[in-house]
C-alpha angles and dihedrals in degrees: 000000000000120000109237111219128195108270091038127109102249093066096046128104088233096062121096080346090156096059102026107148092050104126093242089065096034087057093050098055094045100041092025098218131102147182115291080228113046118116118185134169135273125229104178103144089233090047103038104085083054097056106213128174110211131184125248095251091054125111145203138166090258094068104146111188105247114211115248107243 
């Protein structure tokens, strides 16, 4: 398991945004660790069109804190 630090991607609004509530995301943002294999897309506005899957331990400059559910 990865370690999911504030600014990464795991723990932003934009990963995974089209499923959140599935219980995978949910867990990440709770527990704040992840698989070391898990991809999931990316749904930044300024990324979306690209669409990139990302891992949960990526960054970018458009990290938006998602709530814990």
């Amino acid at each position: 398991m990865l370690q999911v630090h504030d600014g990464q991607c795991g723990l932003c609004v934009h990963f995974g945004e089209h499923h959140a509530q599935e219980k995978k995301l949910v867990e990440i943002r709770v527990k704040k660790s992840a698989s070391e294999t898990m991809l999931d897309e990316c749904a930044h506005p300024k990324h979306a069109s690209l669409h990139l899957r990302v891992t949960p331990i990526s960054g970018c400059d458009g990290f938006e804190r998602a709530k814990p559910n």
